[in-house]
C-alpha positions as CSV (number, residue, x, y, z in Angstrom):
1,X,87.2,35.8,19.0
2,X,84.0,33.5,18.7
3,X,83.8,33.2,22.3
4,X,84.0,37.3,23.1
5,X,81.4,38.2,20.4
6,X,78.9,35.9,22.0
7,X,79.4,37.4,25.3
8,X,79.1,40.4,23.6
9,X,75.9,39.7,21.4
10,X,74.4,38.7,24.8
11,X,75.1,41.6,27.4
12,X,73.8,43.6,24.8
13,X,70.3,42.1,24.1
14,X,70.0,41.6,27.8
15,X,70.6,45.6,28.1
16,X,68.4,46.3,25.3
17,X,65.2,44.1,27.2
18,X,65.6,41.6,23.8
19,X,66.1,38.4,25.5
20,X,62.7,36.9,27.2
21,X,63.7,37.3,31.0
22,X,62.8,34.6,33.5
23,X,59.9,37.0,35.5
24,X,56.6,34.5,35.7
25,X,53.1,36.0,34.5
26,X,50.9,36.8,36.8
27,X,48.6,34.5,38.1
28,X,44.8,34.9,37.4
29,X,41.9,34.7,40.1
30,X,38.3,34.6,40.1
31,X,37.3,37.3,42.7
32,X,33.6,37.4,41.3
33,X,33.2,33.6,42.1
34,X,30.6,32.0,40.2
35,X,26.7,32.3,39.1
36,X,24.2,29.0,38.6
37,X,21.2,30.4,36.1
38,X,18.3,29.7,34.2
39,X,18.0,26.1,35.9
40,X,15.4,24.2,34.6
41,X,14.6,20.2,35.1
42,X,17.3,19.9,32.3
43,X,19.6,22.6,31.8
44,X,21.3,25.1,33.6
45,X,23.7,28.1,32.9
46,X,27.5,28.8,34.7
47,X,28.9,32.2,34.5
48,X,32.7,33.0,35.6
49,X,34.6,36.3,35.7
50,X,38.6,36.2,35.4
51,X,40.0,38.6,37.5
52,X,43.8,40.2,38.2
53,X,43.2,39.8,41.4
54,X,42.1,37.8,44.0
55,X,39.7,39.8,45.8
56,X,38.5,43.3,45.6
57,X,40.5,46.2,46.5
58,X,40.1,47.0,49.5
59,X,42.3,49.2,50.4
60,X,41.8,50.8,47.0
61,X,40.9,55.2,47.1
62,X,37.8,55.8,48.8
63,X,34.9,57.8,46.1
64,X,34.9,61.4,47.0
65,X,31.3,63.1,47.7
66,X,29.7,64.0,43.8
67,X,26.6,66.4,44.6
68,X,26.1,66.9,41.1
69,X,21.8,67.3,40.9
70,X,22.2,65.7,37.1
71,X,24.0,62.5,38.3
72,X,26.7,62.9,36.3
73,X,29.9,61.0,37.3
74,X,33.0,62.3,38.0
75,X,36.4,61.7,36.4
76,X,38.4,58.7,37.3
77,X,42.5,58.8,36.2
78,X,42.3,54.9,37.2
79,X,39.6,52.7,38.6
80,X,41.8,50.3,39.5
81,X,42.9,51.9,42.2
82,X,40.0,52.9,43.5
83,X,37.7,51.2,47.6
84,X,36.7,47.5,45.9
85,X,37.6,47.7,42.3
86,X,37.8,44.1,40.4
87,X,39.7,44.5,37.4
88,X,39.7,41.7,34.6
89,X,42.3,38.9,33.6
90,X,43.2,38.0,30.1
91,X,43.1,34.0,30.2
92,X,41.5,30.7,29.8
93,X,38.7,29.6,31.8
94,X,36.7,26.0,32.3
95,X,33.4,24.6,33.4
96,X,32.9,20.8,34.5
97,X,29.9,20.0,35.4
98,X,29.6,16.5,37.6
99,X,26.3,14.7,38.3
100,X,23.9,12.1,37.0
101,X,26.5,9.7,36.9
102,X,28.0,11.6,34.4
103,X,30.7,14.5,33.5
104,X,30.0,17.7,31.3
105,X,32.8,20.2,30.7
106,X,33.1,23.4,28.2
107,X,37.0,22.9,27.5
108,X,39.5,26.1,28.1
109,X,37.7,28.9,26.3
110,X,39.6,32.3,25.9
111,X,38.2,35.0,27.7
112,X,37.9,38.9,26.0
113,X,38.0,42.2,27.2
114,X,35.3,42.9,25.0
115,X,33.1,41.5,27.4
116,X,34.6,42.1,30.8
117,X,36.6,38.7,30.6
118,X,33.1,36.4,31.4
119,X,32.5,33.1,30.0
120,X,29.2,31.6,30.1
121,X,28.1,28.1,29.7
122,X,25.0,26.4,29.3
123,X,24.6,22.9,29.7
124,X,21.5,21.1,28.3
125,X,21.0,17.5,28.7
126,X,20.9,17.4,32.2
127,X,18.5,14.6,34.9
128,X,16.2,16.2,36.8
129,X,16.1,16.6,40.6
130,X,19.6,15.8,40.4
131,X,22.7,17.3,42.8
132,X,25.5,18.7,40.3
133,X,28.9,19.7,41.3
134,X,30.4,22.5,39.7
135,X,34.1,23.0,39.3
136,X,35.3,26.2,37.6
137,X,38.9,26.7,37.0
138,X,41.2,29.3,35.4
139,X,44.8,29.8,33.7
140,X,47.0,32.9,32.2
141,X,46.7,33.2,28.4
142,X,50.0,31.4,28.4
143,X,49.7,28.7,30.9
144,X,48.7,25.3,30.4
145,X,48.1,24.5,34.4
146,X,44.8,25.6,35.9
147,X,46.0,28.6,38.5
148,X,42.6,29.2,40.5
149,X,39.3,27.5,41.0
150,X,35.7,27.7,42.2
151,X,33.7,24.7,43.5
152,X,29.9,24.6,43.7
153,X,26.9,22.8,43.5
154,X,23.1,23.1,42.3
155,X,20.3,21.0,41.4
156,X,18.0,20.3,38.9
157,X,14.4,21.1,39.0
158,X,12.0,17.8,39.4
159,X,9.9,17.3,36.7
160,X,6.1,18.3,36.8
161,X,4.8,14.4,37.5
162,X,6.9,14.7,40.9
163,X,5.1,16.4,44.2
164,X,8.3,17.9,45.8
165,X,8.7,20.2,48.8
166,X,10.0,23.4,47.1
167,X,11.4,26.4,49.0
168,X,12.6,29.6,47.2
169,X,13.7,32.9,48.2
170,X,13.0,36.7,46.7
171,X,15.1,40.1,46.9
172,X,15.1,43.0,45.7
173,X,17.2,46.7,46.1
174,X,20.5,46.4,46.8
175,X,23.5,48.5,46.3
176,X,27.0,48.8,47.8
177,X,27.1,51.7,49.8
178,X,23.8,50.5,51.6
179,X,24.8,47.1,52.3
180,X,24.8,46.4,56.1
181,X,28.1,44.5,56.5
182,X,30.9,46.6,55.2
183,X,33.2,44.1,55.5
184,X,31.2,41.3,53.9
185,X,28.2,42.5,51.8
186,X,24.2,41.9,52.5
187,X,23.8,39.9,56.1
188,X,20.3,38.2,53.8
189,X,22.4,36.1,52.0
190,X,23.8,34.1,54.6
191,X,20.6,34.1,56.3
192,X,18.8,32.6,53.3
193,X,21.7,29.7,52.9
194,X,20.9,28.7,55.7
195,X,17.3,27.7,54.2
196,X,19.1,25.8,52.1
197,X,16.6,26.9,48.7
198,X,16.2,25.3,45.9
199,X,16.3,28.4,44.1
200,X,16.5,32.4,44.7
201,X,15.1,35.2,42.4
202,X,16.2,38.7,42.5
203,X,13.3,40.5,41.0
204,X,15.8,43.7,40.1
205,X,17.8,46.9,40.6
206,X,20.2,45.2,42.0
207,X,22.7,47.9,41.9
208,X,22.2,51.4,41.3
209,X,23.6,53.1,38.1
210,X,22.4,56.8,39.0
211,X,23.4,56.5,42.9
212,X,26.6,58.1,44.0
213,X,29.8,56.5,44.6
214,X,30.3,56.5,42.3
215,X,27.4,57.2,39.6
216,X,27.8,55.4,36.5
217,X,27.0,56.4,33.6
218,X,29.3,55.2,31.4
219,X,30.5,51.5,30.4
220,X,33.1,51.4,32.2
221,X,31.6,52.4,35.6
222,X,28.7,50.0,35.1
223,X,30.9,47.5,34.9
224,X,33.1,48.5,37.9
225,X,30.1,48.4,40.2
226,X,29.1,44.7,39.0
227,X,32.9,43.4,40.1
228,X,32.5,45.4,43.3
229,X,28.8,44.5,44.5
230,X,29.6,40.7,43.7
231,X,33.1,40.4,45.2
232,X,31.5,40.8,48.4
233,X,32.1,37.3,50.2
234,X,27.9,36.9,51.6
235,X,27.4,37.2,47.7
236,X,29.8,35.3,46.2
237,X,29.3,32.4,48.9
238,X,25.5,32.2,48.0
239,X,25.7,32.2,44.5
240,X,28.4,29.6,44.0
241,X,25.2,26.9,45.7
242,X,22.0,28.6,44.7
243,X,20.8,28.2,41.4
244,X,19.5,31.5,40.5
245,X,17.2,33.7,38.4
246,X,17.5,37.7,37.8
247,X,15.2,39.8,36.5
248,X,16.4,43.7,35.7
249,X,14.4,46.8,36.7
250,X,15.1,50.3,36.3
251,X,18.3,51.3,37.9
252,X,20.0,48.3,36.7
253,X,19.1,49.0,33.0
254,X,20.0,52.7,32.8
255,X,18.3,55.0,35.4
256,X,15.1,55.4,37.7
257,X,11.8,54.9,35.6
258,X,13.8,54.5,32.3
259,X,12.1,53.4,29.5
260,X,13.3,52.4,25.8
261,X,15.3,54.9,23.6
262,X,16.6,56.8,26.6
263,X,19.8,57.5,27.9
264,X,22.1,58.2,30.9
265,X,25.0,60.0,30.5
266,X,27.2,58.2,27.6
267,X,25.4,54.7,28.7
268,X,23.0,54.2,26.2
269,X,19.9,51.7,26.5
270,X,21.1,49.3,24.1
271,X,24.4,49.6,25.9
272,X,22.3,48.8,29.5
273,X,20.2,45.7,27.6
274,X,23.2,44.4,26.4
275,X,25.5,44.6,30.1
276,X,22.9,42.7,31.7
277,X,23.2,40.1,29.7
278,X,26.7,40.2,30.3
279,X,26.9,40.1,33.9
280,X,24.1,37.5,34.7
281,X,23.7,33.8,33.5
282,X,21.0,34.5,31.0
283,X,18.5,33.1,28.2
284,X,17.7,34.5,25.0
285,X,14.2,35.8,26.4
286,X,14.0,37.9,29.5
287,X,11.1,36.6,30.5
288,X,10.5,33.0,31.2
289,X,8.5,30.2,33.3
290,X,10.1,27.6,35.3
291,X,8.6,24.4,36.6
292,X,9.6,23.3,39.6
293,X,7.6,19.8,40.5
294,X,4.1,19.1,40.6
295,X,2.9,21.7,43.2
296,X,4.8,24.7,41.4
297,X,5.5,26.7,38.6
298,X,6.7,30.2,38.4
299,X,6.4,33.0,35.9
300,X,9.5,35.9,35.3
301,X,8.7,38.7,33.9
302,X,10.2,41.5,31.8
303,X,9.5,45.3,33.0
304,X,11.8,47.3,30.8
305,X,12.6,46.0,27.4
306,X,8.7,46.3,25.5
307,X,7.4,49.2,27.5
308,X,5.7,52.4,26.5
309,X,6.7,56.3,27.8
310,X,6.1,56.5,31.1
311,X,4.7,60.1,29.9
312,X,2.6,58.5,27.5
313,X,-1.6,58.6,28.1
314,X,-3.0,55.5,29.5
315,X,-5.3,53.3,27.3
316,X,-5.5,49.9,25.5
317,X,-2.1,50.4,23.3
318,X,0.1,51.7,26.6
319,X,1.9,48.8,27.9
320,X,4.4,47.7,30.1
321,X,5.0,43.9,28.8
322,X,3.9,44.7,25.2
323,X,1.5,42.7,23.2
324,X,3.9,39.4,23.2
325,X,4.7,38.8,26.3
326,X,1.8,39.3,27.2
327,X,-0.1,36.4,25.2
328,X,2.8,34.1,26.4
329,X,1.9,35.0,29.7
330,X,-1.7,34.3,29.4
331,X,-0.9,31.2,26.9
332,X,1.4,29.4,29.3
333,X,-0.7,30.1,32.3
334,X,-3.6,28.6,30.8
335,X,-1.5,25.4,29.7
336,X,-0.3,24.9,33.1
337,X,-1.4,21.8,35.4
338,X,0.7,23.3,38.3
339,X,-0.9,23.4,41.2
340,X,0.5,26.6,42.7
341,X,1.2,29.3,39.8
342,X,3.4,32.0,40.8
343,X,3.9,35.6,39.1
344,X,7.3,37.1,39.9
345,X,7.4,40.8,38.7
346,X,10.3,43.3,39.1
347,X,7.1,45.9,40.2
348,X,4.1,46.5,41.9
349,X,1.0,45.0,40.2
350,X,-1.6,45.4,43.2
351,X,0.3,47.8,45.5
352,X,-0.6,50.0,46.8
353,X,1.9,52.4,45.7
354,X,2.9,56.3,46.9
355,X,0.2,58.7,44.7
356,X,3.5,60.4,43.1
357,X,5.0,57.3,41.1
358,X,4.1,55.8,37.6
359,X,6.2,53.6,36.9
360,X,4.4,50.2,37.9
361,X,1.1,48.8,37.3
362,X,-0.1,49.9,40.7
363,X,0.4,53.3,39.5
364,X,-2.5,55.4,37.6
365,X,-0.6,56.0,34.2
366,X,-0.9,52.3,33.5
367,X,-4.6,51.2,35.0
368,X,-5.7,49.9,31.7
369,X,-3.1,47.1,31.5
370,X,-3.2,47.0,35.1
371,X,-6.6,45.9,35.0
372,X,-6.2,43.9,32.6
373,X,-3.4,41.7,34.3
374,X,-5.0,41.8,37.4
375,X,-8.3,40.3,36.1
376,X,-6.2,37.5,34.6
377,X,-5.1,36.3,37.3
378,X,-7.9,36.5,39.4
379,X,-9.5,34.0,37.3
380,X,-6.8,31.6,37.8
381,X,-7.0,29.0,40.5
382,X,-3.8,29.0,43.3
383,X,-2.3,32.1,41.3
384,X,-0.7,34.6,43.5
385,X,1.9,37.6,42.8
386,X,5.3,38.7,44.1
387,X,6.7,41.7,43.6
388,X,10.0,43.6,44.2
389,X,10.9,47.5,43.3
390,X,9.1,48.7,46.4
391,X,10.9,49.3,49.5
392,X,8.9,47.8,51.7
393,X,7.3,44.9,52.7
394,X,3.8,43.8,52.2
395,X,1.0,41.4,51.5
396,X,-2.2,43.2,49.8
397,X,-5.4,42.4,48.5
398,X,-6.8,44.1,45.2
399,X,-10.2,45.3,46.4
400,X,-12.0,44.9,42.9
401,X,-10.5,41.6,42.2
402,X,-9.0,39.4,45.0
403,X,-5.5,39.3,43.7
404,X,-2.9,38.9,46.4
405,X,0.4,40.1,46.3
406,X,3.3,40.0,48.6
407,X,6.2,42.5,48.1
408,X,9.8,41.3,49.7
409,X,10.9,44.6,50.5
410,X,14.8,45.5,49.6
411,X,17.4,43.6,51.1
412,X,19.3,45.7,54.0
413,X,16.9,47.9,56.7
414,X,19.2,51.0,55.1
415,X,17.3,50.6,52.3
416,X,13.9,50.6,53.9
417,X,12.0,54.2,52.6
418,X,9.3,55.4,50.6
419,X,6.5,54.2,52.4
420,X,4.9,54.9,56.2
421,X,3.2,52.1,58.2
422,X,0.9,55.3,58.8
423,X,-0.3,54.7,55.4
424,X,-1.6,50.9,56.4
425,X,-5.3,50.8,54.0
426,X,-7.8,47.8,54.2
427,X,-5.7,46.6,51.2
428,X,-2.9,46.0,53.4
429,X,-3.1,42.6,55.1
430,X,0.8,42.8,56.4
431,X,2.9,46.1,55.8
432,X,6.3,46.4,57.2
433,X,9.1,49.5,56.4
434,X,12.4,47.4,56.9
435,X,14.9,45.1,54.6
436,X,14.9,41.6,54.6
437,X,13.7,39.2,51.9
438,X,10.7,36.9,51.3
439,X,10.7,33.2,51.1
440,X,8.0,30.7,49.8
441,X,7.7,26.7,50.2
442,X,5.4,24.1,49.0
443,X,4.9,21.6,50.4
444,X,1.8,19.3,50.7
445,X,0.1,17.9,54.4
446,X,-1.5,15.0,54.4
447,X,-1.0,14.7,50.7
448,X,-2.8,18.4,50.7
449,X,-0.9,20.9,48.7
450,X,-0.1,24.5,50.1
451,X,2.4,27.4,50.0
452,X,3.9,29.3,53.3
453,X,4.9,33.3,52.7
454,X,7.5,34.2,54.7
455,X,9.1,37.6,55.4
456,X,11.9,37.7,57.0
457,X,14.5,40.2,58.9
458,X,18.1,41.2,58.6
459,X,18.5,39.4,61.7
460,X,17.0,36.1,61.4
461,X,13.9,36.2,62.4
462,X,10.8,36.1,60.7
463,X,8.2,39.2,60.7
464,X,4.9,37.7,59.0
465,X,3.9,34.7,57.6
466,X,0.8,33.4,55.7
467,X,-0.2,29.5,55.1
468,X,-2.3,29.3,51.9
469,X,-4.0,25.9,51.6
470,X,-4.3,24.9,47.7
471,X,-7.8,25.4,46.5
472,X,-8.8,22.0,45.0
């Protein structure tokens, strides 16, 4: 009797779906690799995505055509299925951090959907000029057995008493349906491994909310194109090495020439602040100076967050880098014993730029803080600009001033536009309508300090360069 209501008790809660069953969870991945930020001589910031999957789908429901003139997207039953969605993982991620003779690690921390199942870690303390090895791993929300892992490396920055040999490298523009290897992402990003940089800057709009294919303007269609643009293998291979900085411009906040307040679709600006944030190994402040060494130091600036209406009349209280940022800037500068100072804007602050835009200090709605910023730093000794947003490359001299800048053009030749090498002025001193990216080392001859601008191709090769000895 005992014996046939057991058998009894259990074919019924086996029918019924009551009794666990002996089908494994899914294991987790991390398709989005890994991002190295905000490296300084002593700290440095690790970012990890957890993923379902363990690459992109790519053989995922290609976007249809949307011709709609007000960029608004169309309706999606499931993104998951769509060409090179990365959909998030509940689980448990880790950092370690080896180096210095010494072993850093975050311990499993429980990744949320609230904010696209990333974990970011800073770790302070650090040596300077030192290699560090960087081991990510991931497990399901009820594993206790690591299931996937990343591997990468970075170092430190040397401190300012130490005259290193610096070489860093400069994007900007880039979006997924312009890349020029379908198969792998941007061809630049192998190309500048092979430089082997210290660091790498993307000055901005490095993906395009208001472009088609789809458009996003929504949260969840933001974040789709961030899984997809760095589940591309050339990306995800370059960041897991390169210690890396980002700066945001206009696509990659909201929309082209937003400005506070404003909105694109149901993404609001708050909403656009806030996902950059999320998807890139970040500080507290968007804007920020590095020192790398003796011979360097670098300043990254913020475009979007403090600026006026683009709309609004120029004069002394329109800005694009409000009142504080702008006294840091100046402040800092000032301070600095660096023998090479280095402005890295996400826009134009010489140009030239087309006579239609005004969105940049190049452009005539903002002359009165573009004067301004360009005065400043013609009175600085060894101080020199680079700029992204344009898509083109250049070097240009302000004709009232002396300020150089050099423009590292967007990163694929597809994305090459907007300008015309008819256009060349006396300002121009290089000017080149094709993708590629910019690099810069210091070094010092004979104990003589000096910076080389490169530009180089899609290809390999190198289109212009300028040696700049140090003025003593």
């Amino acid at each position: 009797m005992q014996k046939t209501t057991l058998l009894f008790i259990l074919a019924t809660s086996l029918a019924l779906g009551s009794l666990p069953t002996s089908d494994a969870a899914e294991p987790v991945h991390m398709a989005n690799g890994i991002k190295i930020g905000e490296v300084t001589s002593n700290s440095a910031i690790v970012w990890v995505r957890l993923t379902r999957n363990a690459d992109r789908n790519i053989n995922g429901k290609p976007f249809p055509k949307n011709n709609s003139k007000k960029r608004v997207s169309l309706k999606y039953d499931n993104l998951d299925a769509m060409e090179g969605a990365v959909p998030g993982s509940d689980g448990e991620v880790r950092i370690v951090l080896n180096g210095g003779g010494s072993t850093n690690e975050s311990g499993w921390v429980r990744v949320k959907s609230q904010n696209d199942f990333i974990y970011q870690k800073r770790f302070s303390n650090l040596h300077p000029a030192t290699q560090y090895q960087v081991t990510a791993e991931g497990r399901g929300s009820d594993s206790e057995t690591s299931e996937c892992k990343v591997e990468g490396a970075f170092h430190t920055a040397a401190t300012k008493e130490t005259a290193a040999k610096i070489v860093f490298t400069v994007v900007t523009g880039q979006d997924y349906p312009r890349r020029d290897d379908p198969a792998n992402g941007h061809r630049i990003y192998p190309l500048m491994k092979k430089l082997e940089p210290d660091f790498f800057v993307h000055t901005g709009d490095i993906e395009y909310y208001d472009k088609p294919l789809p458009y996003a303007d929504n949260l969840e269609l933001a974040r789709f194109k961030w899984g997809r643009l760095f589940s591309m293998p050339f990306q995800r291979d370059f960041q897991r090495d390169t210690a890396s900085y980002f700066l945001k411009d206009d696509h990659d906040t909201l929309k082209n020439d937003a400005w506070p307040g404003q909105t694109y679709g149901d993404l609001s600006w708050d909403q656009g602040i806030a996902l950059f944030k999320e998807q890139f190994p970040l500080g507290e402040k968007t804007y920020r100076t590095v020192r790398w060494g003796k011979d360097l130091q670098v300043w990254l600036v913020e475009g979007r967050d403090y600026r006026s209406p683009n709309n609004m009349p120029d004069g002394p209280n329109k800005s694009i880098w409000g009142k504080e940022q702008k006294a840091w800037l100046k402040r800092t500068v000032q301070a600095s014993d660096a023998t090479f100072r280095i402005l890295i804007s996400p826009t134009p602050i010489v140009g030239p730029d087309r006579g239609n835009k005004n969105d940049n200090h190049a452009n005539q709605g903002f002359t009165h803080e573009g004067d301004e910023i360009r005065q400043f730093v013609a009175s600085q000794k060894n101080m020199y600009v680079v700029c992204g947003d344009r898509h083109w490359q250049y070097v240009s001299v302000d004709p009232k001033t002396g300020v150089k800048e050099f423009s590292c053009g967007p990163t694929t030749d597809k994305h090459a536009s907007g300008f015309s090498e008819k256009n060349r002025s006396d300002m121009h001193k290089y000017l080149k309508i094709r993708g590629g990216f910019l690099s810069v080392t210091i070094d010092r001859n004979d104990g003589k300090p000096f910076a080389s601008f490169k530009h180089h191709d899609t290809r390999g090769g190198v289109y212009n360069e300028e040696v700049i000895q140090a003025e003593q």
